[in-house]
N, C-alpha and C positions, 0 to 999 in steps of 0.2 A: 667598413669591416665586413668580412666575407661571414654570409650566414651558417651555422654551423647545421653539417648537413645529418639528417637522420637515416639510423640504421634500422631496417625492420627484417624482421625473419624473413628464409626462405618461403616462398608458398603466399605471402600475402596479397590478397586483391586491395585491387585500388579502393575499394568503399571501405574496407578497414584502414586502410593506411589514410586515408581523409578522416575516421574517426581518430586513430592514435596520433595523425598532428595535430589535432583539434581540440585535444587535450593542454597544450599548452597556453589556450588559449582563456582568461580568467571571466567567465560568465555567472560573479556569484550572485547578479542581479536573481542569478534561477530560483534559489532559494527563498527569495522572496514571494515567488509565485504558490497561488493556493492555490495547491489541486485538489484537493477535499473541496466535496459540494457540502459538508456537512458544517455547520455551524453555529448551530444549535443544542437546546439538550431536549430530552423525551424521557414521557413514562407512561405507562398503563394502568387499566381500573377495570377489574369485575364487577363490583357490590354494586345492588340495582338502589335506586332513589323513587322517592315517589313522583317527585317534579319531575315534569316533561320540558327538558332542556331543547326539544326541535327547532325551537324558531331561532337560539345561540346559534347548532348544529350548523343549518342552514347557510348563515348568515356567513360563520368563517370558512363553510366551503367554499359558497362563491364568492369569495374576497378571495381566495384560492386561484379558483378559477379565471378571474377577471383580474386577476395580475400578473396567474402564469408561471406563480413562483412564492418565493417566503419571504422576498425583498424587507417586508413592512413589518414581518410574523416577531415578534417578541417568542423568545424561547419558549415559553410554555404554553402560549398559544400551538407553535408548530407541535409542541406536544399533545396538546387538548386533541387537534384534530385527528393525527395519528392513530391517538388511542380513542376516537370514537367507531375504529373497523376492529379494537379489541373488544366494547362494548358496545351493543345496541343502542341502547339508550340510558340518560341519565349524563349527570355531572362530570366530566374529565379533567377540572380546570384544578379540583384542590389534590387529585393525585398527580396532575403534574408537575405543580408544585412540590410537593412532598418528595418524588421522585429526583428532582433538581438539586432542590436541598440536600437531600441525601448522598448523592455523588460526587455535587460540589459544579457540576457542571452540565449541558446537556451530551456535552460530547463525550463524559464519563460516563451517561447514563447511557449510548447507544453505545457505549464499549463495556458494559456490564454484561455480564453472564446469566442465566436465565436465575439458575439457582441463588445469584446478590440480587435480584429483579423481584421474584416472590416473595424476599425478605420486608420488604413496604409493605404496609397494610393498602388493602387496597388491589394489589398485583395477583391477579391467578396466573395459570400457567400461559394460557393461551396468547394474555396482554405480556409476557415475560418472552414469550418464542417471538411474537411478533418485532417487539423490540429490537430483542437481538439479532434479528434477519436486516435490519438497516444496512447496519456497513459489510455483512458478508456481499449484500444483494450490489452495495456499489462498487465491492474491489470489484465484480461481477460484468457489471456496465463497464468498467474503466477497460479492461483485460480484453472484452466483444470490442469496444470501438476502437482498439489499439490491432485488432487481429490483422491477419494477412489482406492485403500488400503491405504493411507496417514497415516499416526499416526505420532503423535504429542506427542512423549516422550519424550523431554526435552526443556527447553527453548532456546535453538536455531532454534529448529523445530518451536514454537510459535513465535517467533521473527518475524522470516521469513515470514511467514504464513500473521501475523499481519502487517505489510511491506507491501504484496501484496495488502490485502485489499482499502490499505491507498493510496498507491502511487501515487501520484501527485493529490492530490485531494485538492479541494480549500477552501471546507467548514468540518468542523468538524462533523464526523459519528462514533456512536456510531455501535459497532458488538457483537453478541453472536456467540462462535464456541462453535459448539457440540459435544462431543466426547463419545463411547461406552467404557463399561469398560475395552477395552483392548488400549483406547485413539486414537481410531482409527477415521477419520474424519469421521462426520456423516452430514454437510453442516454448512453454518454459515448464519446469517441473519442481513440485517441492519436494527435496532429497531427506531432508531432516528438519524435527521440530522438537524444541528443548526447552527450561528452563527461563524466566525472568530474567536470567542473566549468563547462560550460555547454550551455545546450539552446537550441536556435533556434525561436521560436513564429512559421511563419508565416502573416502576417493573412489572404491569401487561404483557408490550409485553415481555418483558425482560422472565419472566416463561410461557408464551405461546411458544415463542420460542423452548426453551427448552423442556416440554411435548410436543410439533408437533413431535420434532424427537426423542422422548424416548431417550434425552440425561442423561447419568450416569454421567458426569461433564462437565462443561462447561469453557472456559476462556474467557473473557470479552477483547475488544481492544477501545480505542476513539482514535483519529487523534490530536496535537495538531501544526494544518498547521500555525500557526502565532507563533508559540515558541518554549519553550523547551520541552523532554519528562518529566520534573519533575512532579508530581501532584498537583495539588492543595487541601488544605486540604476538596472542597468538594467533589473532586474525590477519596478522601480516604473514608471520610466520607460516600458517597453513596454507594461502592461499598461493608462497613460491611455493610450497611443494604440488599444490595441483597445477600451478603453471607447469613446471618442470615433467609432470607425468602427462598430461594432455599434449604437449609439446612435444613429446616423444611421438606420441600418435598423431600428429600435424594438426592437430588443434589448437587454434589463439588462443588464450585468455586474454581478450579487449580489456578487462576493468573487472572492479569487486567495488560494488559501491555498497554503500551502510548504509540505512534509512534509520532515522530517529525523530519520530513524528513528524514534523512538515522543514527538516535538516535532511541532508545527505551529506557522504564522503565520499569522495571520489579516490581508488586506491592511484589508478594511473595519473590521476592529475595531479594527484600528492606525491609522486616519484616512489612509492612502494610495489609499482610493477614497472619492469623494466624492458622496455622490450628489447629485441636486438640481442648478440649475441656476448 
């Protein structure tokens, strides 16, 4: 049987058109992959003690040190240690507990706010910022080691990408990634940030964006922190209309993927972008 052959817009390069057949290609082994280095939960402690906890201190640094990692660390251990650079000295073991319990998890507790963080006895400001610097500092790291030369040729590479942007973030943000015709990363920008449960994408920043970096395609990401990656039909719905208007201006829309916690949705691999005419 004759392969049926695919139509893609006028204008497109070859490393887009190896991402958009590559799409029909089913890799949901990806989902499986963690990309969060984070797995754990954490808390912090002001209030001084009179015990001199150093030789503890000491001891689960360099277990630290001499593993290279948190392999072994039981969640409130990697918390103990954490928050001994929010305090000096003294006991860290029963507010990280406390902190655990409270959130339910450690990964709830590094996706806390400062202001639910000084809510624990125990929590001053200082142990409550530091916390919260966790997961912005690693979308941070994810974003630097993805930078230029990056390209972004298939939807694992977008996945991933879209993952970092998102990771532990509390409110829903909408991203443009710009990519050169050879899909090579050109930066990405957040256009809007909204609600729990919806984000406003608008079209004018949405193609400023895009002409700021003389992007040849673009792919679209939003966060859905309270649910699943499925779309709603007005995340479908929006996103022909920005195809349709970038389109006009010779801009691809590659893909609109969802992120919902360590889930994605792929618009084009789900047949909700269409390319061709």
């Amino acid at each position: 049987m004759a392969q049926k052959r695919k139509c893609f817009p006028d204008g497109v390069s070859e490393a887009e058109k190896r991402y958009m057949a590559g799409i029909d290609t089913d890799n949901a082994a990806e989902n499986d992959r963690e990309t969060s280095v984070l797995h754990e939960d954490g808390a912090g402690l002001e209030t001084r003690t009179e015990v001199d906890h150093s030789g503890h201190r000491h001891r689960l640094r360099q277990r630290f040190i001499d593993e290279k990692g948190f392999e072994s660390f039981q969640d409130h251990e990697l918390l103990e240690l954490l928050l001994y650079y929010g305090r000096l000295r003294g006991d860290t073991n029963g507010t990280a507990h406390e902190l655990i319990n409270t959130f339910g998890s450690l990964l709830k507790v590094f996706e806390a706010d400062p202001d639910q963080l000084r809510k624990v006895s125990g929590v001053g400001e200082e142990t409550a910022v530091l916390i919260s610097m966790v997961l912005p500092l690693t979308r941070a790291y994810n974003r630097m080691s993805m930078r230029d030369p990056k390209r972004i040729s298939n939807r694992t590479d977008a996945q991933l990408f879209c993952k970092s942007l998102s990771q532990g973030a509390r409110m829903e943000s909408f991203y443009v990634i710009c990519l050169d015709a050879g899909c090579r990363l050109l930066g990405s920008k957040k256009i809007s940030e909204g609600s729990l449960s919806e984000v406003s994408a608008y079209p004018r920043k949405v193609v400023s964006a895009a002409l700021d970096l003389n992007a040849h395609s673009v792919i679209l990401s939003h966060n859905h922190p309270g649910g699943t990656a499925s779309p709603s039909a007005e995340d479908i719905s929006t996103t022909k209309q920005l195809q349709k208007l970038l389109g006009a201006m010779g801009i691809l829309v590659l893909d609109h993927i969802i992120v919902a916690g360590g889930s994605t949705y792929s618009m084009a691999q789900n047949g909700d972008i269409v390319y061709g005419k």
